[in-house]
N, C-alpha and C positions, 0 to 999 in steps of 0.2 A: 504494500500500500504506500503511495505517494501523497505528501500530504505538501500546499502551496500556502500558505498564510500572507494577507497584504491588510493593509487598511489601515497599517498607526500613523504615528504620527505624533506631532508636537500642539499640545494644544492646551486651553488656559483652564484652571478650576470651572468648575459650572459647564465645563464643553461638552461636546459627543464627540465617539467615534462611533461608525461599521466596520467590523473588521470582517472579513472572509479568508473562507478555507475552502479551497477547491481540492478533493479525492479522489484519487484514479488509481486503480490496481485490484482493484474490488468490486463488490456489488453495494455500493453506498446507500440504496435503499435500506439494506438491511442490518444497517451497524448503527450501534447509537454511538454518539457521538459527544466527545468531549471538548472544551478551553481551560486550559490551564493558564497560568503565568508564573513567571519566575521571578522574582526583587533581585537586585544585589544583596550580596548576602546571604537570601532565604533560599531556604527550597520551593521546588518548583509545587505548586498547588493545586488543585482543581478547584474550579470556579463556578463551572456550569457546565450540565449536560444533559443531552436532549435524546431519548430512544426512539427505536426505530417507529413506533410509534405517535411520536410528538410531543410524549410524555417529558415535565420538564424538573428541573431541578438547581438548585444556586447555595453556592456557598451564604452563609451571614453576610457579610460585610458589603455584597453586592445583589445581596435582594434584594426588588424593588427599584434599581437603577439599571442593571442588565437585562437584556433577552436574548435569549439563545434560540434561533429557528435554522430552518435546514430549507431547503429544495432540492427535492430528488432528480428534477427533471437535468437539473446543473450541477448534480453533485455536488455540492453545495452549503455547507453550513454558517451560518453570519452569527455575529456577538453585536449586538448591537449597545453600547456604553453610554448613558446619561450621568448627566450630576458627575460628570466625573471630577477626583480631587487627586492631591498630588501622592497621596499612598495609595494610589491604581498604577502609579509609574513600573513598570515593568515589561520585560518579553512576554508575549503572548502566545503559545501555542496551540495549536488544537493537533488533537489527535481519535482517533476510535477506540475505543471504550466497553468495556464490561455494561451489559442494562443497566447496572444498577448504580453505575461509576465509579466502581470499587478500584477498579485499575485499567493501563494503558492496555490494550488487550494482545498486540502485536508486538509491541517495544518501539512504534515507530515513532518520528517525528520529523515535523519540518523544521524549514530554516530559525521560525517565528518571528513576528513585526513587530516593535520596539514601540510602546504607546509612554510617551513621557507628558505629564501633567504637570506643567508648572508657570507662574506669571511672571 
């Protein structure tokens, strides 16, 4: 599985981003799908994650400001980021996933796009 992450960027408190992940090497209908990110410093996390279903799921600190949706038809999974502040700064990855987001289910990962929050 090949996984493309684009959509950071530099942008101020209170901003958005989309971020996308485009999937090829698989059958992306039928994987649920994960966004992690990484800090300096921390370990890498999971954030959100969407089953093959649509069924969804979010870490605390990004309830309610994050959405995690998919299109099958592009392969396709987006993060879309509100309210963002400056401890969202991090790499961003997505990867495929356990239903239930237990873990990366492949080992795989992309380059991931770099969302820095700051004014």
């Amino acid at each position: 599985v090949q996984l493309v992450e684009s959509g950071g960027g530099l942008v101020q408190p209170g901003g958005s981003l989309r971020l996308s992940c485009v999937v090829s090497g698989g059958i992306f209908s039928i994987f649920a799908m994960g966004w992690y990110r990484q800090a300096p410093g921390k370990q890498r996390e999971l954030i959100a994650h969407i089953t093959n279903g649509g069924r969804t799921n979010y870490e605390a600190s990004v309830k309610g400001r994050f959405t995690i949706s998919r299109d099958n038809a592009k392969n396709t999974v987006y993060l879309q980021m509100n309210y963002l502040r400056p401890d969202d700064t991090a790499v961003y990855y997505c990867t495929v996933v356990e239903p239930d987001g237990s873990r990366n289910l492949f080992g795989s990962w992309g380059q991931g796009t770099q969302v820095t929050v700051s004014s």
